[in-house]
C-alpha positions as CSV (number, residue, x, y, z in Angstrom):
1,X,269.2,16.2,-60.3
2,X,270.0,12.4,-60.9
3,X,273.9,11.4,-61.5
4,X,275.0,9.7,-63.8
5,X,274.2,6.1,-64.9
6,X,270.2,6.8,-63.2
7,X,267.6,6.2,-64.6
8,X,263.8,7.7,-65.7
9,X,261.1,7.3,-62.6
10,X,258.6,4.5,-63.2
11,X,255.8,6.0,-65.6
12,X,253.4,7.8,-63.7
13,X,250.5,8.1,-65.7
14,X,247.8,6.2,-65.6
15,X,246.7,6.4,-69.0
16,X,250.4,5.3,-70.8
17,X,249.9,1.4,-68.5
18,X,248.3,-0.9,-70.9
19,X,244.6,-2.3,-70.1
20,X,243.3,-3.3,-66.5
21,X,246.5,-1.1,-64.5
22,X,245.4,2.1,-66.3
23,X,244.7,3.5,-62.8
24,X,247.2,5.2,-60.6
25,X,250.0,2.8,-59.2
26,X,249.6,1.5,-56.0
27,X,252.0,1.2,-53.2
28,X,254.6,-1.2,-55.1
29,X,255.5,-4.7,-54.7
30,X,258.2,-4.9,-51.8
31,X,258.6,-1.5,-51.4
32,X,261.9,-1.4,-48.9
33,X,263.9,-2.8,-51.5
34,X,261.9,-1.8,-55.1
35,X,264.2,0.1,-57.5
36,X,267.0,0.3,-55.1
37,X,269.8,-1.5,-56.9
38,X,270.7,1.0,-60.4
39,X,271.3,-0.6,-63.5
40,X,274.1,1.5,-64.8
41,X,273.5,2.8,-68.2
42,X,275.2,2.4,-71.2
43,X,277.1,-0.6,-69.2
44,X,278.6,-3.9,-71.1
45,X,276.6,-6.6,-71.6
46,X,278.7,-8.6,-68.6
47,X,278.2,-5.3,-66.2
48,X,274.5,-5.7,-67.0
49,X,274.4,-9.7,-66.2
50,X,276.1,-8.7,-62.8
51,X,273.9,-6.0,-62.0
52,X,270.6,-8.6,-62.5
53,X,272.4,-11.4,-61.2
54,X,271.1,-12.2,-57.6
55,X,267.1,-13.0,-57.7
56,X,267.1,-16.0,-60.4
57,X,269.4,-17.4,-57.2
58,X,267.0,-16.7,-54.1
59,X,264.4,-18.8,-56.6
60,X,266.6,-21.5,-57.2
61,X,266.6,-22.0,-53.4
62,X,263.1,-23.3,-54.0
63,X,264.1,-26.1,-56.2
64,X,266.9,-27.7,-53.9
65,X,264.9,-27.0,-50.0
66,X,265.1,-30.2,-47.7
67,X,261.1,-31.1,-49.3
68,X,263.4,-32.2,-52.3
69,X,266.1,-34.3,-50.7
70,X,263.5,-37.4,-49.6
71,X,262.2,-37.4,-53.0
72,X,266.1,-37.2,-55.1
73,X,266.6,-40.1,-52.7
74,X,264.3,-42.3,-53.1
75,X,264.2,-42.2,-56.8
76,X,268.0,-42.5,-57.0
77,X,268.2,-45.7,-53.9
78,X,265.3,-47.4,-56.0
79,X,266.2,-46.9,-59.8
80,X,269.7,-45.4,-60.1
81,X,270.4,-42.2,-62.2
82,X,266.7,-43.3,-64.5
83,X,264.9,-40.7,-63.2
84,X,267.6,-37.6,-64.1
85,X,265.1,-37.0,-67.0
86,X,262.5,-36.5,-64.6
87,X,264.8,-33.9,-63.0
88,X,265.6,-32.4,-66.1
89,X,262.1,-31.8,-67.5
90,X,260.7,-30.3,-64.0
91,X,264.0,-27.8,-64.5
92,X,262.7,-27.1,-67.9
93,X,259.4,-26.8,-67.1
94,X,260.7,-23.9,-63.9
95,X,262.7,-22.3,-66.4
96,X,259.7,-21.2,-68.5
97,X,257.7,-20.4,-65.4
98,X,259.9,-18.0,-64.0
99,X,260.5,-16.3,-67.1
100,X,256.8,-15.7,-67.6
101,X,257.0,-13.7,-63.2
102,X,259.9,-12.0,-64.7
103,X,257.6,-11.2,-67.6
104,X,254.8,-10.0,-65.3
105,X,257.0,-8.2,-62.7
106,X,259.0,-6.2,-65.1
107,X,256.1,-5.5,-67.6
108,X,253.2,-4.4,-65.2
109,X,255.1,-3.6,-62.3
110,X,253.0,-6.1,-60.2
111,X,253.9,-9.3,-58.8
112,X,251.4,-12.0,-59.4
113,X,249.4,-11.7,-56.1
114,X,249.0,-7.9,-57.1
115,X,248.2,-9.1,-60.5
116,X,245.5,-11.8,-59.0
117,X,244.4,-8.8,-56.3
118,X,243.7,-6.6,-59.1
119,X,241.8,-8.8,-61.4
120,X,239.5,-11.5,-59.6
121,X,237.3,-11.0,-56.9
122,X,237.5,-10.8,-53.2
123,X,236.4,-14.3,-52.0
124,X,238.6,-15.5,-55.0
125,X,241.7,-13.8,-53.5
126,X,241.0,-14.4,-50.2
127,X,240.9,-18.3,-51.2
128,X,243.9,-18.1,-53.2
129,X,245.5,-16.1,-50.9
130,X,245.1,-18.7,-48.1
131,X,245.9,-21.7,-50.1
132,X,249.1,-19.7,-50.9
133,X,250.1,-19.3,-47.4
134,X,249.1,-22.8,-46.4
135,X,251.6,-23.7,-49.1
136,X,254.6,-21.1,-47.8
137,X,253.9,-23.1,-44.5
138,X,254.3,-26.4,-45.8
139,X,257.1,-24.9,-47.3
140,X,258.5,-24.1,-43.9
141,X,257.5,-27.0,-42.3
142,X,260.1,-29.0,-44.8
143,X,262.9,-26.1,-44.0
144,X,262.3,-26.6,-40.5
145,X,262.5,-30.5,-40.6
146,X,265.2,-30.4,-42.9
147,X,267.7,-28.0,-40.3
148,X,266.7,-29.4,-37.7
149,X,267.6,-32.7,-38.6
150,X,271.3,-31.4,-40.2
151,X,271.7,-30.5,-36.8
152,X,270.6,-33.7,-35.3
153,X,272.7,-35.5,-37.2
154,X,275.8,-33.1,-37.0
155,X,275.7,-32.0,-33.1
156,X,272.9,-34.6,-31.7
157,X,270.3,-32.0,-30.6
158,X,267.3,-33.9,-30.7
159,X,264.4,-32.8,-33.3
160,X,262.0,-30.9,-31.3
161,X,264.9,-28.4,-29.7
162,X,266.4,-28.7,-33.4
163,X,262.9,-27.3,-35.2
164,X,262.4,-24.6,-31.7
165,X,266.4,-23.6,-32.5
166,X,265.6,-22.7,-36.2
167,X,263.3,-19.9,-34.7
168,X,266.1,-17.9,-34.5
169,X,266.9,-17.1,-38.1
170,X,264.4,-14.7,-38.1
171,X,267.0,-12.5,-36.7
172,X,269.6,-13.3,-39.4
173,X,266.5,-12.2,-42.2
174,X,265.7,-9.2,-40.3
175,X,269.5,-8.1,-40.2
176,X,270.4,-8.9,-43.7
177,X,266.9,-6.9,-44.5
178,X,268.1,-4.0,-42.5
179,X,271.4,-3.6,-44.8
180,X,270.4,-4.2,-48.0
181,X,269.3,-6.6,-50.8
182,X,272.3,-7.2,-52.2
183,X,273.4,-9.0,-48.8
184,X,270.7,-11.0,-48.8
185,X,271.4,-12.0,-52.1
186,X,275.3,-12.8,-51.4
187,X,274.8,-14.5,-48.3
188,X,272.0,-16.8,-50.5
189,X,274.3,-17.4,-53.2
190,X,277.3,-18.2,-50.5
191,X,275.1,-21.0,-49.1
192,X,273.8,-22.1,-52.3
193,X,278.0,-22.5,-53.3
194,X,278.4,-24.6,-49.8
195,X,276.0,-27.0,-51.1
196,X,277.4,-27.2,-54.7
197,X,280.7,-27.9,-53.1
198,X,279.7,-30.1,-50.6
199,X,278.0,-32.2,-53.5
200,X,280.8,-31.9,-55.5
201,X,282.9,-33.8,-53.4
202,X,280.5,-36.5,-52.7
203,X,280.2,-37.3,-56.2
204,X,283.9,-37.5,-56.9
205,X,283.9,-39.6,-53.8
206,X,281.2,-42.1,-55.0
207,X,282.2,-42.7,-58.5
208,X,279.6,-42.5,-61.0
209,X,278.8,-44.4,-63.9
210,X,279.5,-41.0,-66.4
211,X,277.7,-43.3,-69.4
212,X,274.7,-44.7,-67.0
213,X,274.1,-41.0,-65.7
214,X,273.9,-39.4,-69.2
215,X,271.8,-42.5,-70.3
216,X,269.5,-41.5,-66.9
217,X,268.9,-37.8,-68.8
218,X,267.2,-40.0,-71.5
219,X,263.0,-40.3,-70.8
220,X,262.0,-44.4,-70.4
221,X,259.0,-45.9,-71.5
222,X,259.1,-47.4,-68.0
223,X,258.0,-44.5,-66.2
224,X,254.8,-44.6,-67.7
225,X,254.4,-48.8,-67.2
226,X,256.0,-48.9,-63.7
227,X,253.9,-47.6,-60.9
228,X,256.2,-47.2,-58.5
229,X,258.9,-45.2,-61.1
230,X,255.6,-42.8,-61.9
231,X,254.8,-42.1,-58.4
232,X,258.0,-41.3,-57.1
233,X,258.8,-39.2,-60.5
234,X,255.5,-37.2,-59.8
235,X,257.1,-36.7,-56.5
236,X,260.1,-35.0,-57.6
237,X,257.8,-33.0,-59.7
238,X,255.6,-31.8,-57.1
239,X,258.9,-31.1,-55.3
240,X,260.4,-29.3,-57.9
241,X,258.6,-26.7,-59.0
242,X,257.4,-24.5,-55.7
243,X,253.8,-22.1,-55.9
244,X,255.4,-19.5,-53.8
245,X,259.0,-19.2,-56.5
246,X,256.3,-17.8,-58.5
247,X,254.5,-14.6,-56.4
248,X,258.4,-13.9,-55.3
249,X,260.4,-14.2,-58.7
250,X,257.7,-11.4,-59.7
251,X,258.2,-9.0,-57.0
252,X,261.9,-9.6,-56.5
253,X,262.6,-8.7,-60.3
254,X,261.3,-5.2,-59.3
255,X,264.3,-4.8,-57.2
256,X,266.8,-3.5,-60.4
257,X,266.1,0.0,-61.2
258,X,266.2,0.2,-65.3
259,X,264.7,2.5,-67.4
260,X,261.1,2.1,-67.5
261,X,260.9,2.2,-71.4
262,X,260.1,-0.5,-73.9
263,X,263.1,-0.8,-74.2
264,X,264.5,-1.0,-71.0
265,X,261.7,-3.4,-70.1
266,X,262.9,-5.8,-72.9
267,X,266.4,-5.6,-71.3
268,X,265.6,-6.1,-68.0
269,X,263.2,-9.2,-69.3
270,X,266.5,-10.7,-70.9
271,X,268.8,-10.4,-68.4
272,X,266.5,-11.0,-65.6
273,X,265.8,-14.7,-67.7
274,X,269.5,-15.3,-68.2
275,X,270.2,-14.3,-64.7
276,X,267.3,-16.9,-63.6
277,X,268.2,-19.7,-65.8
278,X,271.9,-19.7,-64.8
279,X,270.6,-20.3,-61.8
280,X,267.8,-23.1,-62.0
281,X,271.1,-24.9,-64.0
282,X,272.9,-25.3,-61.1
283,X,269.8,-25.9,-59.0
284,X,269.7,-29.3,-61.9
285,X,272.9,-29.6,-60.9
286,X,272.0,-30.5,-56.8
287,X,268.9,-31.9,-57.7
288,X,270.9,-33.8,-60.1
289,X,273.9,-34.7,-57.4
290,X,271.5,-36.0,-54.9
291,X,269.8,-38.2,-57.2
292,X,273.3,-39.4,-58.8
293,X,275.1,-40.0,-55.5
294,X,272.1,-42.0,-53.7
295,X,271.9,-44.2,-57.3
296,X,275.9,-44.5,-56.9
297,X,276.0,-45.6,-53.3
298,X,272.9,-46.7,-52.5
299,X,271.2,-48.7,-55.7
300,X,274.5,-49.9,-56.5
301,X,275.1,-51.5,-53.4
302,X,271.8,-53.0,-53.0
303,X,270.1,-50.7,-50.3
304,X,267.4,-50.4,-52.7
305,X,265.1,-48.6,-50.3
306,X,267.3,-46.0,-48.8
307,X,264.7,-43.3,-48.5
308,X,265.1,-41.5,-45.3
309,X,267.5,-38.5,-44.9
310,X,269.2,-40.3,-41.8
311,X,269.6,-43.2,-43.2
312,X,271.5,-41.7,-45.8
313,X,273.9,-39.9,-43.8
314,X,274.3,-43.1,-41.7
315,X,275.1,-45.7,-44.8
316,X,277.3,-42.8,-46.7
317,X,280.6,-42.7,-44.2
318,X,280.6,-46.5,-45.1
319,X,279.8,-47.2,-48.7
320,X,281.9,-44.2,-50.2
321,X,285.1,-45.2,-47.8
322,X,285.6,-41.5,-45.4
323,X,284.3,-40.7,-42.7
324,X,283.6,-37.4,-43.7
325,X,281.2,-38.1,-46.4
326,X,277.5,-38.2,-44.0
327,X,279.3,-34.8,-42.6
328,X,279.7,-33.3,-46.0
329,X,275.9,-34.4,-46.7
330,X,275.0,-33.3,-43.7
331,X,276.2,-29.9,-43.6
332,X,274.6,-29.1,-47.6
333,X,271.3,-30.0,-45.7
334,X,271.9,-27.0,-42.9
335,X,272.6,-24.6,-45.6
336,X,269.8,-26.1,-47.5
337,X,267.5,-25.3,-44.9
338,X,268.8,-22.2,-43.9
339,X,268.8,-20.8,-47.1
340,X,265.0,-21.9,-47.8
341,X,264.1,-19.6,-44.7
342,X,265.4,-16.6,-45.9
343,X,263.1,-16.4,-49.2
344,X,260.5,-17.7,-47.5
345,X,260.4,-14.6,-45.5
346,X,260.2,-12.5,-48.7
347,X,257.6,-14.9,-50.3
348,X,255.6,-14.5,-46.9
349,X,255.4,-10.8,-46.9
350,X,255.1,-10.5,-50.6
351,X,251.5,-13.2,-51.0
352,X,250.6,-11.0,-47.4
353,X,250.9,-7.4,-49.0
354,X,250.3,-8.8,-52.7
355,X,246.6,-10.0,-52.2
356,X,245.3,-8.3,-49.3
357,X,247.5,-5.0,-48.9
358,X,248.0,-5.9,-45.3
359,X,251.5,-4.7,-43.9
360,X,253.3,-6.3,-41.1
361,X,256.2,-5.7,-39.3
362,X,259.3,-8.5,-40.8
363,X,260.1,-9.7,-37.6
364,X,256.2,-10.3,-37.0
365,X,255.2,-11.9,-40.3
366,X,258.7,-14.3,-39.8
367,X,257.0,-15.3,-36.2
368,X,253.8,-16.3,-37.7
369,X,255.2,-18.2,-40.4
370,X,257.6,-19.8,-38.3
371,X,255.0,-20.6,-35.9
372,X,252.7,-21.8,-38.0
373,X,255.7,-24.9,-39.1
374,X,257.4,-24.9,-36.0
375,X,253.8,-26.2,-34.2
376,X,252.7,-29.1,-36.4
377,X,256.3,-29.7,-36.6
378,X,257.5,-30.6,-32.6
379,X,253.8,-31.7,-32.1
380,X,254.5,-34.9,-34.8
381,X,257.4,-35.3,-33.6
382,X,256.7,-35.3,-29.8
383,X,253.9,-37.6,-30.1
384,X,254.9,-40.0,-33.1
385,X,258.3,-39.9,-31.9
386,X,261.4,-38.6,-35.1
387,X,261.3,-41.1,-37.3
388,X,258.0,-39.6,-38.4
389,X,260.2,-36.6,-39.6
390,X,260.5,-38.1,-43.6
391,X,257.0,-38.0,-43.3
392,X,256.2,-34.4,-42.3
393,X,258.7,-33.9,-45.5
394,X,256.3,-35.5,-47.8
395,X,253.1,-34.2,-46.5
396,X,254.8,-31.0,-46.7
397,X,255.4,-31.8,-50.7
398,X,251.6,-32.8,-50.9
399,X,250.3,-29.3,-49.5
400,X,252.6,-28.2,-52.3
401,X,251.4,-29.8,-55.1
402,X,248.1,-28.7,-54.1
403,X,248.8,-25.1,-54.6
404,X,250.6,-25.4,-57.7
405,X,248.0,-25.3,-60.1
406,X,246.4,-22.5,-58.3
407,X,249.5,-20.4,-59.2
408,X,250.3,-21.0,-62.6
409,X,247.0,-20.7,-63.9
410,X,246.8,-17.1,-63.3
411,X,250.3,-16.4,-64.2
412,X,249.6,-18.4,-67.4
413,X,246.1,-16.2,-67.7
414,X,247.7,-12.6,-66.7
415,X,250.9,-13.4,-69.3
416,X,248.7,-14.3,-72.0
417,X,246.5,-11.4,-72.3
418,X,248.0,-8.5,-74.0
419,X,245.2,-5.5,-72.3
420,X,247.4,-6.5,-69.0
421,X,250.9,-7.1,-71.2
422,X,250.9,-5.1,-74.2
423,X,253.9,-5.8,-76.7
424,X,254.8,-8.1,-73.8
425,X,252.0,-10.5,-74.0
426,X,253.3,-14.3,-74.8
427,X,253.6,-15.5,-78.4
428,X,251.4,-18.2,-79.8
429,X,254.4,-20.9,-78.4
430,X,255.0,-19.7,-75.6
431,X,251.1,-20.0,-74.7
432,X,250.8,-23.9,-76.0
433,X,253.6,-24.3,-74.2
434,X,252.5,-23.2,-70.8
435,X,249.2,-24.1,-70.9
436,X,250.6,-27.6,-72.0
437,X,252.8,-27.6,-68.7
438,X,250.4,-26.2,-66.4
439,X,247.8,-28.7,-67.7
440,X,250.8,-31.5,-67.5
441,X,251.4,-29.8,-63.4
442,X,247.9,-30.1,-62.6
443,X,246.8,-33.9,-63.5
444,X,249.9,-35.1,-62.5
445,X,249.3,-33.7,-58.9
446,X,245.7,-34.7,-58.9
447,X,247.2,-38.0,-59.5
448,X,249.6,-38.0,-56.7
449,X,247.1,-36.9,-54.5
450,X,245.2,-39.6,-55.3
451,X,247.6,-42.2,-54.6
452,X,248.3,-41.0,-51.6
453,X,244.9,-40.9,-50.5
454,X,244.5,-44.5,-51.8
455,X,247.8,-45.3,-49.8
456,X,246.6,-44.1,-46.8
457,X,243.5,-45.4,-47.1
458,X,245.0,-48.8,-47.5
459,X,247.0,-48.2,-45.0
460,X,244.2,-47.6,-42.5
461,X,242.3,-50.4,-43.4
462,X,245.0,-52.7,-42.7
């Protein structure tokens, strides 16, 4: 008998799941942790926010990794706090996106590489599914970069021991694994405060404009007329809004165990949204503080093309009158990268088990995808020597951007098609909407794919 505050099983029969999953459920999305933190019934409406509060967070790791510090920087060193609006929009833009994986997740009870599994064809998945994991590795690649130059710069381990010394978080995943969800979740959020704080004081240390930084939330005409604004603003686009946020927000929303009514479906779909958008705020928020402190101390003191991390940390002790300040910076980068590591574990196994049903051991999926960043990673950097290490960062944003349209063009399909949704299918808004982003998502990383092929071809023929 089930206590008090449970609630019903999933629905077992196939028949009462609307359209293409009227078949028998399969083994379900994340299965060590699906349905294993209760929803108590009849709670307040603050108890319920609580008690959905925790995966918005391990998404909004995704919009503040390491892959987006070069990009806040540059934009912020070049033209001050203009480019906030780019920021903003991108946040926007995620906000609707993950609302339409929680909408998947907690309607169908698949995550989107289920979803995609169950509806295209093999060669199709297989070829998403690889482009999916070539973008988790990228992914990596900028987490691994990104420590293991926080701890360059804070204890002087050089980068190739920095990226093999990274290797060992697998352990920290596999323990927090081991003892529940909810840890993993506290010990994201706890890392994801460091930062905040960290920012926080940098940006009371450096003074900003409060009339020029609201002004920068404003959209110019000149990032359509100046080239160099528009390529760095894709950039932060492409940086922004990360493929793999999407296959884990789906699956991760699975791990609340509400009643699996229409009813309790539309409740966990609101609070699921409220607990993700509070989340992707304060992810505008770092995006926001980087931005804001490089246009404060670096455009404003006329080091205009500030766009490496370590030059950063270098110029910041100086210009904002501390010594502490690079630390401060510094340190939010270790947790930045540590905390990117830990859901791209999830988002590893979950693309892995989602498109092919292939289950690995944790600690054996960690090594591959560590493996496959760490390589590329201490090869670059042996041969080319570390200041190539920005570099890997971008690439690592352009492998990105590459996925990206791969992924929302199926969640934007599956969302939108009410045999798969039923009285969850999106509204005639919500679809122009979407489809209008997507579209947006797509062209403006063909684009940036394009100039960086034209750079680097320019760059070779010179």
């Amino acid at each position: 008998m089930e206590g008090r505050g449970a609630v019903a099983d999933p629905v077992k029969d196939p028949a009462e799941e609307p359209g293409a999953w009227r078949r028998a459920r399969e083994t379900a999305s994340l299965p060590e942790a699906h349905r294993t933190i209760t929803v108590p019934a009849g709670a307040s409406f603050w108890r319920k926010c609580l008690a959905f509060a925790g995966p918005g967070f391990l998404v909004a790791v995704g919009y503040m990794d390491p892959g987006n510090w070069a990009t806040d920087l540059a934009g912020g060193a070049q033209f001050g706090y203009a480019l906030l609006s780019v920021i903003m929009i991108s946040n926007l833009m995620a906000i609707l996106l993950q609302h339409l994986c929680i909408k998947l997740g907690v309607a169908t009870g698949r995550d989107l590489a289920q979803a995609c599994r169950d509806h295209y064809s093999t060669p199709v998945v297989w070829f998403l599914w690889i482009l999916c994991e070539l973008a988790i590795a990228a992914c990596d690649l900028a987490e691994v970069v990104g420590s293991a130059i926080a701890l360059q710069l804070l204890f002087g381990i050089p980068l190739i021991w920095g990226c093999v010394i990274t290797a060992a978080d697998v352990m920290v995943v596999l323990l927090l694994q081991h003892k529940g969800f909810r840890y993993l979740e506290i010990v994201v959020i706890l890392l994801i405060l460091t930062i905040g704080s960290c920012f926080a004081v940098e940006l009371f240390l450096a003074k900003p404009d409060p009339v020029g930084v609201l002004a920068g939330f404003v959209p110019q005409r000149e990032l359509l007329t100046n080239p160099a604004m528009l390529y760095i603003a894709i950039g932060i686009l492409g940086a922004t809004v990360m493929p793999h946020n999407l296959y884990l927000h789906s699956s991760i929303v699975q791990t609340r165990k509400y009643e699996q009514t229409a009813g309790g479906k539309r409740e966990a779909i609101l609070f699921g949204t409220l607990d993700s958008t509070f989340a992707l705020m304060f992810a505008l928020f770092i995006n926001g503080a980087i931005l804001v402190l490089a246009g404060a101390a670096f455009h404003g003191s006329g080091h205009h093309e500030v766009g490496e991390i370590q030059e950063a940390y270098h110029l910041l002790d100086g210009l904002l009158g501390v010594k502490f300040a690079g630390v401060l910076f510094a340190v939010a980068l270790l947790a930045s990268g540590q905390n990117s590591t830990l859901t791209g574990t999830l988002a590893g196994q979950i693309v892995m088990e989602g498109f092919l049903n292939i289950r690995l051991r944790p600690w054996v999926r960690r090594l591959i995808t560590r493996a496959i960043a760490i390589v590329p990673a201490v090869l670059v950097i042996g041969l080319f020597g570390e200041d190539k290490s920005t570099e890997l960062l971008v690439a690592s944003q352009v492998c990105l951007s590459m996925q990206l349209g791969f992924a929302c063009w199926p969640l934007m399909r599956f969302t939108s098609e009410r045999a798969k949704m039923g009285e969850f299918t999106n509204g005639r808004w919500v679809k122009i909407t979407g489809w209008t982003i997507t579209l947006v998502i797509i062209v403006l990383n063909l684009k940036l794919l394009l100039d960086i092929a034209g750079v680097t071809g320019g760059a070779a023929g010179a």
